[in-house]
Biopython code that builds the backbone (N, CA, C, O; Angstrom):
import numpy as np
from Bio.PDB.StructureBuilder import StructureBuilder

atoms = [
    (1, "UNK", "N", (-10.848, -1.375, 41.190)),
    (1, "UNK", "CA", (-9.782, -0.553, 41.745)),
    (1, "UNK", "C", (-8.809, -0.200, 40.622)),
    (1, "UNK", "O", (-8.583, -1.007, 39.720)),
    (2, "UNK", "N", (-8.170, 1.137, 40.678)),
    (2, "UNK", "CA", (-7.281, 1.576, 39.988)),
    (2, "UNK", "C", (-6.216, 1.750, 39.851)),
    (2, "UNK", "O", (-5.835, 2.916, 39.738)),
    (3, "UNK", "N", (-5.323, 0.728, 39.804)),
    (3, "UNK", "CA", (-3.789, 0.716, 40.265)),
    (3, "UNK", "C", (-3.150, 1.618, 39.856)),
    (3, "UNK", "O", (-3.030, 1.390, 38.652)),
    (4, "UNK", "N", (-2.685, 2.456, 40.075)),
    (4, "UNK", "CA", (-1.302, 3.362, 39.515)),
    (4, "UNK", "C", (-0.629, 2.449, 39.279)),
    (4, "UNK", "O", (-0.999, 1.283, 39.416)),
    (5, "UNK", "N", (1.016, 2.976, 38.690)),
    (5, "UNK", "CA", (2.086, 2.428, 38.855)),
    (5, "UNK", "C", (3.490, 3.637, 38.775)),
    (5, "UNK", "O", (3.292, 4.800, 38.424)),
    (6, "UNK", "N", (4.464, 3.267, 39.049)),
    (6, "UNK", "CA", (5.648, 3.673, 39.086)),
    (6, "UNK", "C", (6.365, 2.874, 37.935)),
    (6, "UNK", "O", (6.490, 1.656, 37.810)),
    (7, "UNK", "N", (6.846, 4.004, 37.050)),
    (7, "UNK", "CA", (7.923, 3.473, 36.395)),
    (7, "UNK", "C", (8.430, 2.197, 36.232)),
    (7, "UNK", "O", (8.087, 1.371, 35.386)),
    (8, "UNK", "N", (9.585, 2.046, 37.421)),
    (8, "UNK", "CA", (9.852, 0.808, 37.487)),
    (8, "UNK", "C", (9.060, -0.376, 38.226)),
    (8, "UNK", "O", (9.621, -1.375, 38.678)),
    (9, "UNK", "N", (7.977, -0.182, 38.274)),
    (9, "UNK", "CA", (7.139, -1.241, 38.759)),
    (9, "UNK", "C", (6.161, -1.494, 37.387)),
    (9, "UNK", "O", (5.271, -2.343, 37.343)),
    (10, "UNK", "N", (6.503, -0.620, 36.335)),
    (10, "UNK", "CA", (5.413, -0.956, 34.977)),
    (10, "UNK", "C", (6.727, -1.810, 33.920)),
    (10, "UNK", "O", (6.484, -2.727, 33.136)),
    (11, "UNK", "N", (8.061, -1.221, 34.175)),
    (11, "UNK", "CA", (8.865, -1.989, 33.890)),
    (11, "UNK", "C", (9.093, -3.608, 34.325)),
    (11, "UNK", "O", (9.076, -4.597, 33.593)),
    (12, "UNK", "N", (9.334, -3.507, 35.937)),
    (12, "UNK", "CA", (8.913, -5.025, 36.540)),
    (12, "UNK", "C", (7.965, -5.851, 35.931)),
    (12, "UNK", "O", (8.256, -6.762, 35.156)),
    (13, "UNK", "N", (6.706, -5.507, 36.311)),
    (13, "UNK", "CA", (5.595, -5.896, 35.141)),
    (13, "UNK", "C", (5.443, -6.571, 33.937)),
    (13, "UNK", "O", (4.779, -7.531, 33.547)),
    (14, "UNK", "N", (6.464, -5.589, 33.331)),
    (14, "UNK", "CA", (6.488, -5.597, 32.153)),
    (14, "UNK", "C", (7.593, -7.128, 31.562)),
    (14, "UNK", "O", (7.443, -7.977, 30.683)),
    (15, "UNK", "N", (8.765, -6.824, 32.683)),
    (15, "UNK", "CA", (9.300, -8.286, 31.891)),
    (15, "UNK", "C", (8.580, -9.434, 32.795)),
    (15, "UNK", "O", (8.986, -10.530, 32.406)),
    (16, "UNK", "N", (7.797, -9.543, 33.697)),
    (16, "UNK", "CA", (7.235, -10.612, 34.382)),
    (16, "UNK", "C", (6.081, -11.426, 33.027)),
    (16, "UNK", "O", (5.845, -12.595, 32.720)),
    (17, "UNK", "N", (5.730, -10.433, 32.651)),
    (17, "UNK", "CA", (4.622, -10.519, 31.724)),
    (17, "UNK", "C", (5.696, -11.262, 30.006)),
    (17, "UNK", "O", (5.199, -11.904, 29.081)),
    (18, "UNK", "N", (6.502, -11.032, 30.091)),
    (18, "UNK", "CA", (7.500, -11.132, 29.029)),
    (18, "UNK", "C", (8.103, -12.745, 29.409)),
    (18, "UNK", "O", (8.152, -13.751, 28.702)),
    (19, "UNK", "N", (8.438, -12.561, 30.538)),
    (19, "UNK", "CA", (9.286, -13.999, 31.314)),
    (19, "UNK", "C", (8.326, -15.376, 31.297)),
    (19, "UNK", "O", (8.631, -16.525, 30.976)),
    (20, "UNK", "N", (6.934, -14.774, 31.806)),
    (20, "UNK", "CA", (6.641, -15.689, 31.889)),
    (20, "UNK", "C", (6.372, -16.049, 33.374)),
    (20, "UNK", "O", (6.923, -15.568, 34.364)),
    (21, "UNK", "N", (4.897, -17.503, 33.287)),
    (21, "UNK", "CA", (5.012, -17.284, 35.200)),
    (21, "UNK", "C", (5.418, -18.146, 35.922)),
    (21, "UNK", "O", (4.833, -18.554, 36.925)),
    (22, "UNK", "N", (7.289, -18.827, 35.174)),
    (22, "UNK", "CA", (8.350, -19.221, 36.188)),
    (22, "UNK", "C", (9.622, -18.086, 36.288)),
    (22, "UNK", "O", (10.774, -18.492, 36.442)),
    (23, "UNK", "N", (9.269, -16.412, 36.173)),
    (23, "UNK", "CA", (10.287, -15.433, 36.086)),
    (23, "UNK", "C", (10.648, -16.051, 37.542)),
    (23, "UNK", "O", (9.979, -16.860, 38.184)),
    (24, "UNK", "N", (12.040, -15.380, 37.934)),
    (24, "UNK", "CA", (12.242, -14.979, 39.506)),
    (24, "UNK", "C", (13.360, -14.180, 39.209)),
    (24, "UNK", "O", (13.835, -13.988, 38.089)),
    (25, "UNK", "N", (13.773, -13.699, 40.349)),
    (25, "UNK", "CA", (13.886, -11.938, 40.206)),
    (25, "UNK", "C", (15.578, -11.541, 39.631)),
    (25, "UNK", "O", (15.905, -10.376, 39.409)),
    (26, "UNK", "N", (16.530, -12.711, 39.451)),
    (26, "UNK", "CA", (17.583, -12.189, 38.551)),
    (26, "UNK", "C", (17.179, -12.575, 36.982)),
    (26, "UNK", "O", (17.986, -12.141, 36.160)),
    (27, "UNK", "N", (16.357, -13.124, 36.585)),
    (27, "UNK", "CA", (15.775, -12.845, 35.127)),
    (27, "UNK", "C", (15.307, -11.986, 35.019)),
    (27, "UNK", "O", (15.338, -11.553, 33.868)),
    (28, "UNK", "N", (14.566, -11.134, 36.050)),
    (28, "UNK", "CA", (13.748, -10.307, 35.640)),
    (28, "UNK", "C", (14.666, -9.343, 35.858)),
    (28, "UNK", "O", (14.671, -8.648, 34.842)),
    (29, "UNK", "N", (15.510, -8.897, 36.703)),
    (29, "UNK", "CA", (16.617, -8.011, 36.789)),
    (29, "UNK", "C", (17.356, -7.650, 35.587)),
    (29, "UNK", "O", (17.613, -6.529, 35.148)),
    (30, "UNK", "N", (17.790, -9.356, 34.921)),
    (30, "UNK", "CA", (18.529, -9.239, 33.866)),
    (30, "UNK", "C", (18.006, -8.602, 32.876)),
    (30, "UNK", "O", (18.798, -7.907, 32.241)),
    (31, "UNK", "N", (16.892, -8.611, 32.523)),
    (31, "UNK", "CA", (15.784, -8.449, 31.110)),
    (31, "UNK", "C", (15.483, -7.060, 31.446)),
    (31, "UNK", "O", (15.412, -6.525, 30.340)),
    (32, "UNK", "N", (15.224, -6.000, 32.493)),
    (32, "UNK", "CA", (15.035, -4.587, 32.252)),
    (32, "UNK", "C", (16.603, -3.791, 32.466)),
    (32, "UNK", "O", (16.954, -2.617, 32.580)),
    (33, "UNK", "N", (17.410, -5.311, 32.445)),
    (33, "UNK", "CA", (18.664, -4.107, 32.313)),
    (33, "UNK", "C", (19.278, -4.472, 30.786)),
    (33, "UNK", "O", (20.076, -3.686, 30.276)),
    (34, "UNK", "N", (18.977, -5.387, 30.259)),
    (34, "UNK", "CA", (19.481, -5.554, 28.503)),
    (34, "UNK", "C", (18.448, -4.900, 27.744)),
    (34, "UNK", "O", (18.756, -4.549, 26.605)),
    (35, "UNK", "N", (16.923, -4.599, 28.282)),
    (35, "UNK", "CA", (16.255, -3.800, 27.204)),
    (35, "UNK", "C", (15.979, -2.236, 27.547)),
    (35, "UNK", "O", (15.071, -1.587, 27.029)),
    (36, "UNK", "N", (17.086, -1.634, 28.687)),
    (36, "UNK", "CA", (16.596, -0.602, 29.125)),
    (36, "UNK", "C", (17.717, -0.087, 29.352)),
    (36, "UNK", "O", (17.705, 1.074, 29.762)),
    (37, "UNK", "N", (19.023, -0.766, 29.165)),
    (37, "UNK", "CA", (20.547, -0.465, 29.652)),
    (37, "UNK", "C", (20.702, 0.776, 30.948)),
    (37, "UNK", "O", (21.456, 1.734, 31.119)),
    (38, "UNK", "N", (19.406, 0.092, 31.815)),
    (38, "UNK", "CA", (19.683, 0.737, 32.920)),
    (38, "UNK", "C", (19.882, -0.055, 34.227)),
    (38, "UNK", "O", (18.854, -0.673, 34.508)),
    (39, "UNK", "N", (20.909, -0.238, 35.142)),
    (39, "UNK", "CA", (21.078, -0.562, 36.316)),
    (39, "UNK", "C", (20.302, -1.169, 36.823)),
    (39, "UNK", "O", (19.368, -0.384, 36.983)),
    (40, "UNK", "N", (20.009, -2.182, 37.246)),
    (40, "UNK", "CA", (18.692, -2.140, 38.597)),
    (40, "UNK", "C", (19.593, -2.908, 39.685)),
    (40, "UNK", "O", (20.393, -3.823, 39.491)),
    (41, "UNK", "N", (19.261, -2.324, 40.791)),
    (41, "UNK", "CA", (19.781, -3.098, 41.797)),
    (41, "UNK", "C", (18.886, -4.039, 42.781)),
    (41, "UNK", "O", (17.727, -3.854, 43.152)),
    (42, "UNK", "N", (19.459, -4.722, 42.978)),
    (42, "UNK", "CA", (18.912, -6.193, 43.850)),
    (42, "UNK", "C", (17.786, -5.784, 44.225)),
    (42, "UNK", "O", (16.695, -5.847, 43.658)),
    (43, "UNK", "N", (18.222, -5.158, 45.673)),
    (43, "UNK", "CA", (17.463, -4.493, 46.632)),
    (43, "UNK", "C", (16.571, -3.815, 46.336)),
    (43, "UNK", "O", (15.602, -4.170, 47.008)),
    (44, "UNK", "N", (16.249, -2.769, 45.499)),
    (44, "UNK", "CA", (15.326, -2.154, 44.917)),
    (44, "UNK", "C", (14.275, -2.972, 44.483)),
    (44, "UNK", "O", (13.087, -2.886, 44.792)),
    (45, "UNK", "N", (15.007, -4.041, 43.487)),
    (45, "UNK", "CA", (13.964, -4.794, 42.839)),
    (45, "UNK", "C", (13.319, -5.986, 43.783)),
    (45, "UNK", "O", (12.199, -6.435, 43.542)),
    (46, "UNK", "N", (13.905, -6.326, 44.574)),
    (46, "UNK", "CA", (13.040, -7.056, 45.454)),
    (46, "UNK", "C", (12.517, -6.296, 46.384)),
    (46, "UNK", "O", (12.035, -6.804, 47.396)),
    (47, "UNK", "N", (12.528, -5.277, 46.228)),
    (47, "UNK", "CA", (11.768, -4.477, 47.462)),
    (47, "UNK", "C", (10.349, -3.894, 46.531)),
    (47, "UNK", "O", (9.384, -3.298, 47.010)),
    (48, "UNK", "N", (10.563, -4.269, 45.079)),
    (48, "UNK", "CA", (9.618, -3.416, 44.454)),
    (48, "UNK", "C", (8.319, -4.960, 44.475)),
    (48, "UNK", "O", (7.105, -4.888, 44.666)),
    (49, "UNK", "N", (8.950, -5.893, 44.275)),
    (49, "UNK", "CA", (8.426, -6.807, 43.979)),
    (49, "UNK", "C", (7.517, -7.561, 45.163)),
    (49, "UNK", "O", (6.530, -8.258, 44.930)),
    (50, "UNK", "N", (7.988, -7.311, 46.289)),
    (50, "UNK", "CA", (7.620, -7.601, 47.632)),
    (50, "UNK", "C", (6.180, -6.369, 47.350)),
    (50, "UNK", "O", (5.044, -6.730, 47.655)),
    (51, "UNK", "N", (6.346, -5.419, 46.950)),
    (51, "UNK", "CA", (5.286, -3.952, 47.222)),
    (51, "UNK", "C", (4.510, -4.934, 46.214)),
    (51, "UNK", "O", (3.868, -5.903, 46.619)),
    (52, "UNK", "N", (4.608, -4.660, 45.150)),
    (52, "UNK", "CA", (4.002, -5.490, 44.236)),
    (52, "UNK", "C", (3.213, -6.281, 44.531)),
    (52, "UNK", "O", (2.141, -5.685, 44.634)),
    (53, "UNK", "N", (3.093, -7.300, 44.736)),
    (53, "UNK", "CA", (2.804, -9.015, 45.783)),
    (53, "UNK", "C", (1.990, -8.420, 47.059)),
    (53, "UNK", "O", (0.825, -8.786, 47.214)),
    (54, "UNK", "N", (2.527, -7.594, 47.889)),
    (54, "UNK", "CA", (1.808, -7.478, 48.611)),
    (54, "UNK", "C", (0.070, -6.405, 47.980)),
    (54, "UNK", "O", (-1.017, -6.548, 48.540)),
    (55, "UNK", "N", (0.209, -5.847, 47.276)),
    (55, "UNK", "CA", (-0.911, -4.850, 46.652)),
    (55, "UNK", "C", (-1.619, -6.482, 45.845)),
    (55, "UNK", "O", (-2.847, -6.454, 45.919)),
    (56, "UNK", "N", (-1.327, -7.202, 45.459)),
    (56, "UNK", "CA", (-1.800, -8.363, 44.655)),
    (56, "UNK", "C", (-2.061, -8.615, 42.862)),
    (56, "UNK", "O", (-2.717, -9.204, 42.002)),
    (57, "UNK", "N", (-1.089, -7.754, 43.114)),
    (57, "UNK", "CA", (-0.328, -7.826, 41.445)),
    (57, "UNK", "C", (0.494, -8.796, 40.964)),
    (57, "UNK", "O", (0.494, -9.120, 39.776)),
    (58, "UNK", "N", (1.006, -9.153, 41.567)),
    (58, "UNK", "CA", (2.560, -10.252, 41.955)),
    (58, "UNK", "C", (1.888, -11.403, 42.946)),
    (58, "UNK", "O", (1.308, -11.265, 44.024)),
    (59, "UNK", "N", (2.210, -12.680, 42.111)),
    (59, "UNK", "CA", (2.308, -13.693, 43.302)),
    (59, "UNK", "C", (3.669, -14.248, 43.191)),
    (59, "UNK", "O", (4.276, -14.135, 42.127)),
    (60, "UNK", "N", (4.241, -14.890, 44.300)),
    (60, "UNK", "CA", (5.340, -15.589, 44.166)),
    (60, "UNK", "C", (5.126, -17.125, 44.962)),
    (60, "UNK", "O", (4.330, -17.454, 45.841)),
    (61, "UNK", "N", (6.201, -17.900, 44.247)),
    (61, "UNK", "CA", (5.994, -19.351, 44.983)),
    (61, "UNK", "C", (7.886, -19.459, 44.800)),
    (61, "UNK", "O", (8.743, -18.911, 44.106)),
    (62, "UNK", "N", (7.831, -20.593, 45.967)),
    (62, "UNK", "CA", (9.106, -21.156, 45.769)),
    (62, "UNK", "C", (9.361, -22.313, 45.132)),
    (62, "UNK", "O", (8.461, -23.151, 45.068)),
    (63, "UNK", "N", (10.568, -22.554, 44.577)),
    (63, "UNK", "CA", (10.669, -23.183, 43.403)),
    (63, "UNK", "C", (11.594, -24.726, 44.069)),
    (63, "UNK", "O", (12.190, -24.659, 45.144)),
    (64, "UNK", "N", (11.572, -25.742, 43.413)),
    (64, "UNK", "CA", (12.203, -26.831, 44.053)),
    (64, "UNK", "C", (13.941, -26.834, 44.434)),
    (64, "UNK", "O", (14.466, -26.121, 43.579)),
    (65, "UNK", "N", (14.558, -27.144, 44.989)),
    (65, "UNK", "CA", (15.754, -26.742, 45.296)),
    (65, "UNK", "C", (16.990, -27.267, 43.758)),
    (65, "UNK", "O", (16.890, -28.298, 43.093)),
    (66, "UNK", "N", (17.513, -26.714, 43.675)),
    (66, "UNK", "CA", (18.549, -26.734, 42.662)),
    (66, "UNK", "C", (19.601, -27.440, 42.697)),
    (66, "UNK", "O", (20.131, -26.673, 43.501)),
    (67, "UNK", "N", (20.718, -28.556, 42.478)),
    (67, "UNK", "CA", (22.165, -28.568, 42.613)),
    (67, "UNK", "C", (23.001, -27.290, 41.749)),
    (67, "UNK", "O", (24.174, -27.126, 42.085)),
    (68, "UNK", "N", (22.386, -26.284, 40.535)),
    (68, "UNK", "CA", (23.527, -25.272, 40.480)),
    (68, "UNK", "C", (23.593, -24.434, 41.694)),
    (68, "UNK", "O", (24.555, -23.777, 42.091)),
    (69, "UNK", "N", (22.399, -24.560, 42.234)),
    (69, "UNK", "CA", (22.436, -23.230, 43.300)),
    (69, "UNK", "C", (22.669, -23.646, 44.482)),
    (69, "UNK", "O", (22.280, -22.986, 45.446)),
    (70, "UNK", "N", (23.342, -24.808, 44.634)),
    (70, "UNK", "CA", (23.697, -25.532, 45.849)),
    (70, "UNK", "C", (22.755, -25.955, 47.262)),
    (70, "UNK", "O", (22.847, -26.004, 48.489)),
    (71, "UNK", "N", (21.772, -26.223, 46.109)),
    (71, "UNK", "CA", (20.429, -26.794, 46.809)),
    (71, "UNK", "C", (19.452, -25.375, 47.580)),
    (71, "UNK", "O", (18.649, -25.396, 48.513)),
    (72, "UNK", "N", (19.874, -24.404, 46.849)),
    (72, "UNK", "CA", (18.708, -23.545, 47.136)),
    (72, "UNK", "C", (18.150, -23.391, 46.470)),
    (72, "UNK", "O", (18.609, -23.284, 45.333)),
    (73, "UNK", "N", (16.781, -23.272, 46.704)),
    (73, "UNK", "CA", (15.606, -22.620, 45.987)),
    (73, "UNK", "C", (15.205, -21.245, 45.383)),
    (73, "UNK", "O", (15.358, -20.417, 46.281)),
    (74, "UNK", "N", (14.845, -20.761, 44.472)),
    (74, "UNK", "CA", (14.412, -19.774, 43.462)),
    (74, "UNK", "C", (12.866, -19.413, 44.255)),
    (74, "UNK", "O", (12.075, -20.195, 44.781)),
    (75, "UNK", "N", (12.812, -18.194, 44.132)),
    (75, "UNK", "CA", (11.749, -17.458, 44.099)),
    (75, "UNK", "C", (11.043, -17.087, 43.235)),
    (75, "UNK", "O", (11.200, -15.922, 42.869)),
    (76, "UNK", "N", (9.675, -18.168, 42.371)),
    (76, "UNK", "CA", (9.124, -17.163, 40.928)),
    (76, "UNK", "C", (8.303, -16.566, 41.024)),
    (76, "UNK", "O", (7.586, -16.729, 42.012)),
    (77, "UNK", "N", (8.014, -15.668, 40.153)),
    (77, "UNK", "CA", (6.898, -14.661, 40.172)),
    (77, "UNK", "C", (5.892, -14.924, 39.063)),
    (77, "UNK", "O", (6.136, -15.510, 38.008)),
    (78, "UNK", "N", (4.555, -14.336, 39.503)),
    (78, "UNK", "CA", (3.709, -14.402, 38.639)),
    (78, "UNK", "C", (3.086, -13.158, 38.279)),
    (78, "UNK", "O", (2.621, -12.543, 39.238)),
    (79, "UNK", "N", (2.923, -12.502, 36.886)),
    (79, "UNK", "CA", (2.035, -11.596, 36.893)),
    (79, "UNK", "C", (0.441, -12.004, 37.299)),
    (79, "UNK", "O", (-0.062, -13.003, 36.785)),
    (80, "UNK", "N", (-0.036, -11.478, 37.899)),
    (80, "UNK", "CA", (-1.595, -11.857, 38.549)),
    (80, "UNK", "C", (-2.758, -10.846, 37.470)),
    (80, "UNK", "O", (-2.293, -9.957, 36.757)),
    (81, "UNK", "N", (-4.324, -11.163, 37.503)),
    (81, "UNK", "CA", (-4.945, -10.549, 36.859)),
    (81, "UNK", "C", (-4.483, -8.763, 37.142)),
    (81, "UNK", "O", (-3.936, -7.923, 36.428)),
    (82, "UNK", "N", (-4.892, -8.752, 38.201)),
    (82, "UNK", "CA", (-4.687, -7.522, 38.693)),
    (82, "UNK", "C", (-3.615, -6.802, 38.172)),
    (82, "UNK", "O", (-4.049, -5.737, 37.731)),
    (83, "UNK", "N", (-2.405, -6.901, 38.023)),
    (83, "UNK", "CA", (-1.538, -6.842, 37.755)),
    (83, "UNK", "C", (-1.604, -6.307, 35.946)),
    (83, "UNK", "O", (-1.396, -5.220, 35.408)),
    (84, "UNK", "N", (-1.841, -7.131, 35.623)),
    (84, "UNK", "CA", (-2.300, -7.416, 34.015)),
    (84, "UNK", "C", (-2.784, -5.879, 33.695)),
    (84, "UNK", "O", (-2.315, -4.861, 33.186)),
    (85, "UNK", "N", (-3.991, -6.322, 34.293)),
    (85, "UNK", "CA", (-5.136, -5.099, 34.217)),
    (85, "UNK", "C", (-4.300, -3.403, 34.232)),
    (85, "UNK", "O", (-4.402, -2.346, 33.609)),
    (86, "UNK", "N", (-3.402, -4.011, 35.443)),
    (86, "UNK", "CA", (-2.782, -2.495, 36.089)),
    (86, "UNK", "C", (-2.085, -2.101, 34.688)),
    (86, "UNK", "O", (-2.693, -1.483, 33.814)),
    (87, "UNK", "N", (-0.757, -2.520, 34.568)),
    (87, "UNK", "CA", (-0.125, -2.804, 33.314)),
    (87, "UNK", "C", (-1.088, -1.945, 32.033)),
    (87, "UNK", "O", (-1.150, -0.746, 31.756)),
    (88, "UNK", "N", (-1.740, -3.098, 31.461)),
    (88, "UNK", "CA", (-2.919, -2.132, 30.602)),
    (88, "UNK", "C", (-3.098, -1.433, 30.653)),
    (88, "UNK", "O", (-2.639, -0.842, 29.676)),
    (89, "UNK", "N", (-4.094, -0.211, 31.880)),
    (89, "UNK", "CA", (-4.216, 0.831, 31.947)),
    (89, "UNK", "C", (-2.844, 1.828, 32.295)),
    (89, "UNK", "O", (-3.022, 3.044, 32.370)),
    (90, "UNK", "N", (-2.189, 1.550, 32.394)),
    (90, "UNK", "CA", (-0.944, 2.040, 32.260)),
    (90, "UNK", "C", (-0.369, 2.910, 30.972)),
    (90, "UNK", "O", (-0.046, 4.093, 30.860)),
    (91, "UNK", "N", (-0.393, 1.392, 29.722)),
    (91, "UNK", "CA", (0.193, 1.455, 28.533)),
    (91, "UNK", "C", (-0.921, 2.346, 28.040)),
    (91, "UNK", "O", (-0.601, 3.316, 27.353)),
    (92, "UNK", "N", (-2.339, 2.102, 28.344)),
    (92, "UNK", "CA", (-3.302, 2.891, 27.895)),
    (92, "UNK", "C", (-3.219, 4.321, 27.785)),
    (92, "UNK", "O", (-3.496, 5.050, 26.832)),
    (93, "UNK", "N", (-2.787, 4.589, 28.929)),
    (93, "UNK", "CA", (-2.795, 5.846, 29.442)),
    (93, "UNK", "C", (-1.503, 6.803, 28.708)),
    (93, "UNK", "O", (-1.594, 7.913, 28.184)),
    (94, "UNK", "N", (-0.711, 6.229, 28.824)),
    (94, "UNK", "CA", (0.226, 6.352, 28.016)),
    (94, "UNK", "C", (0.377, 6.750, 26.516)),
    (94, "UNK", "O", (0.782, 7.767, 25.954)),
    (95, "UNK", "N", (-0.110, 5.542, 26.085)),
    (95, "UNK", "CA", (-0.997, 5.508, 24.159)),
    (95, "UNK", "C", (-1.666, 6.466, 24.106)),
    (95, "UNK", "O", (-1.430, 7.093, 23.074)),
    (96, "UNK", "N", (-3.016, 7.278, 25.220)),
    (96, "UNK", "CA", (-3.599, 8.388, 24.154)),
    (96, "UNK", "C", (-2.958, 9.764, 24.855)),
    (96, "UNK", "O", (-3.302, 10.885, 24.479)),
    (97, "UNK", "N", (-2.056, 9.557, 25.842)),
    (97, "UNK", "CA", (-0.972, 10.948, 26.290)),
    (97, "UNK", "C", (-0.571, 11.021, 25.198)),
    (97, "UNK", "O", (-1.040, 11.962, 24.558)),
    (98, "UNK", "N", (0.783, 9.817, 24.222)),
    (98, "UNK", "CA", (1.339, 10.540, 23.314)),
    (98, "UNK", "C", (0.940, 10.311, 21.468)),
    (98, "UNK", "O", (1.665, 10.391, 20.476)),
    (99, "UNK", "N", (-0.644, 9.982, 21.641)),
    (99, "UNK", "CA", (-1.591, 10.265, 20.459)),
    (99, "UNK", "C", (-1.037, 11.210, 20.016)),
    (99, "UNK", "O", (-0.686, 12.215, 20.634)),
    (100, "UNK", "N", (-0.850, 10.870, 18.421)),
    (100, "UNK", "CA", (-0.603, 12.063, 17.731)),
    (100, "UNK", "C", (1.046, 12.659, 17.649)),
    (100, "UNK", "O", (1.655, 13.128, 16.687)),
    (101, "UNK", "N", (1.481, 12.432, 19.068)),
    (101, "UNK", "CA", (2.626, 13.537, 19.166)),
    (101, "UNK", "C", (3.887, 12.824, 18.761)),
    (101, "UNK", "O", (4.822, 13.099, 19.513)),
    (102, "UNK", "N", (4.203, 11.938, 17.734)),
    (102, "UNK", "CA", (5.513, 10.890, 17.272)),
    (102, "UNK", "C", (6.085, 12.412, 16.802)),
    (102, "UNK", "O", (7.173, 12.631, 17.333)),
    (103, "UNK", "N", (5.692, 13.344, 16.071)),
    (103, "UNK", "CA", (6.919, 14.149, 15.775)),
    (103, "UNK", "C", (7.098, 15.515, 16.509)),
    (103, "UNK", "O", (7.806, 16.430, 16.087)),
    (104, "UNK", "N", (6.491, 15.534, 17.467)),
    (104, "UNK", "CA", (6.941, 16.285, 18.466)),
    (104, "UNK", "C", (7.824, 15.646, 19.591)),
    (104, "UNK", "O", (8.491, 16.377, 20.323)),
    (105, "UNK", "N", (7.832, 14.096, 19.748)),
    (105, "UNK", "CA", (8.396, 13.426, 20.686)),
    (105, "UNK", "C", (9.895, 13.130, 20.068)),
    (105, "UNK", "O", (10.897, 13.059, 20.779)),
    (106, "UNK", "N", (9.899, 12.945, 18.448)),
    (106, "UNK", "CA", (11.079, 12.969, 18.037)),
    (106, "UNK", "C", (11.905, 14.469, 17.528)),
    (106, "UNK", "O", (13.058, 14.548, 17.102)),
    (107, "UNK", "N", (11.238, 15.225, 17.662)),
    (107, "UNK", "CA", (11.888, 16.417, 17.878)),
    (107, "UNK", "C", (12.612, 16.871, 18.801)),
    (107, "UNK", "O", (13.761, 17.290, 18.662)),
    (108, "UNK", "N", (11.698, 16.792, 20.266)),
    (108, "UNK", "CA", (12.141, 16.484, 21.312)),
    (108, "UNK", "C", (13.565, 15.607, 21.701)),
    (108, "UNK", "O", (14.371, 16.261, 22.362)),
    (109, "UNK", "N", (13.879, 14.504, 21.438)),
    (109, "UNK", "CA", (14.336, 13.570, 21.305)),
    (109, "UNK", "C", (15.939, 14.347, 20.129)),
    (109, "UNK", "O", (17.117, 14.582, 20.400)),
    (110, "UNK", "N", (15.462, 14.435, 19.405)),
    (110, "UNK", "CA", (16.448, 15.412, 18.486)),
    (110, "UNK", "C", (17.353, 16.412, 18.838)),
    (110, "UNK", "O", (18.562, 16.401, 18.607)),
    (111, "UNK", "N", (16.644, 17.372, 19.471)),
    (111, "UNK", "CA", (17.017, 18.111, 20.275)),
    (111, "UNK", "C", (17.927, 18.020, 21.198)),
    (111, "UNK", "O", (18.907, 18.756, 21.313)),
    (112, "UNK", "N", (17.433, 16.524, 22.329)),
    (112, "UNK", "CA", (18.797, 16.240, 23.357)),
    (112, "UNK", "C", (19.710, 15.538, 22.775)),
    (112, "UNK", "O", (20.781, 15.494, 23.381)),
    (113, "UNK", "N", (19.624, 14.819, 21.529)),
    (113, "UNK", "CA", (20.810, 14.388, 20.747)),
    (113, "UNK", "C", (21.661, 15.003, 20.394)),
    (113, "UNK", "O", (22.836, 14.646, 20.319)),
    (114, "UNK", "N", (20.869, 16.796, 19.917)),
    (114, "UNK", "CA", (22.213, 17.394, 19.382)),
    (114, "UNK", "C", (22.995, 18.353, 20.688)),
    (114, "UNK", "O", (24.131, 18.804, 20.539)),
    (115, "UNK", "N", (22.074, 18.591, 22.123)),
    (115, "UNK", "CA", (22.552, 19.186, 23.032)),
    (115, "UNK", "C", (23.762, 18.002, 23.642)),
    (115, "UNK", "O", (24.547, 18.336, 24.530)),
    (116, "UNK", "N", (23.773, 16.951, 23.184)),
    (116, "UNK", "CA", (24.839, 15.794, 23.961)),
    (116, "UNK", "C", (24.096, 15.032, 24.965)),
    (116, "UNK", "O", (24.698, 14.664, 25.974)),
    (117, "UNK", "N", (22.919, 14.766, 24.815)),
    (117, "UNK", "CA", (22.228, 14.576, 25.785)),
    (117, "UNK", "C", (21.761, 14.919, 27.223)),
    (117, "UNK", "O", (21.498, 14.318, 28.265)),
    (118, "UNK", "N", (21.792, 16.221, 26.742)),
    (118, "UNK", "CA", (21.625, 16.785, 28.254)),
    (118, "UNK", "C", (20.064, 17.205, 28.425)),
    (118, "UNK", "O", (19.663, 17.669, 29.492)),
]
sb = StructureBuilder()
sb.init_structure("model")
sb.init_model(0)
sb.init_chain("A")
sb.init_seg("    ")
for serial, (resi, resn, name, xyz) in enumerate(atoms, 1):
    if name == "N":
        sb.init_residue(resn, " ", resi, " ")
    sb.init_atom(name, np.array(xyz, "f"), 0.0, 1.0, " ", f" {name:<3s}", serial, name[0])
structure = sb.get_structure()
């Protein structure tokens, strides 16, 4: 089977695969918003991660209860083969889209630098 992915579900992925398989989901929150300085919100991301898990990309387990967290438990995630695989063909797909094109992509790129980023 051939997983697509969405953006931020190759991002998710991506720091699960980075985290490690005791992530749970404000590390992983934290880590695509310090290497991507973009937003993510809660809800989104556990709603992506739930999609995730349920397709069988994502497993999650619960974690033993905590005294910082006032005896609640953590939710971790695991990247799964599947998952992996998805990921891969992803980056793959990606790698021979922009074959070749580093100075057309930084031209590109040039361009909205000097428009102000628009």
């Amino acid at each position: 089977m051939n997983e697509t992915l969405g953006r931020f579900e190759e991002l998710i992925l991506l720091a699960l695969l980075r985290l490690g398989p005791d992530a749970y989901g404000l590390a992983v929150r934290r880590e695509i918003e310090e290497r991507t300085a973009r937003e993510v919100s809660t809800g989104a991301l556990y709603t992506a991660l739930k999609r995730l898990e349920e397709r069988g990309l994502v497993v999650s387990r619960m974690g033993e209860p905590t005294a910082e967290r006032g005896g609640r438990r953590k939710k971790h995630y695991r990247l799964e083969a599947p998952g992996r695989r998805a990921l891969r063909n992803s980056y793959l797909d990606y790698t021979k889209m922009a074959e070749g094109m580093g100075a057309k992509i930084r031209e590109a790129v040039t361009r909205i630098d000097e428009a102000g980023g628009a």
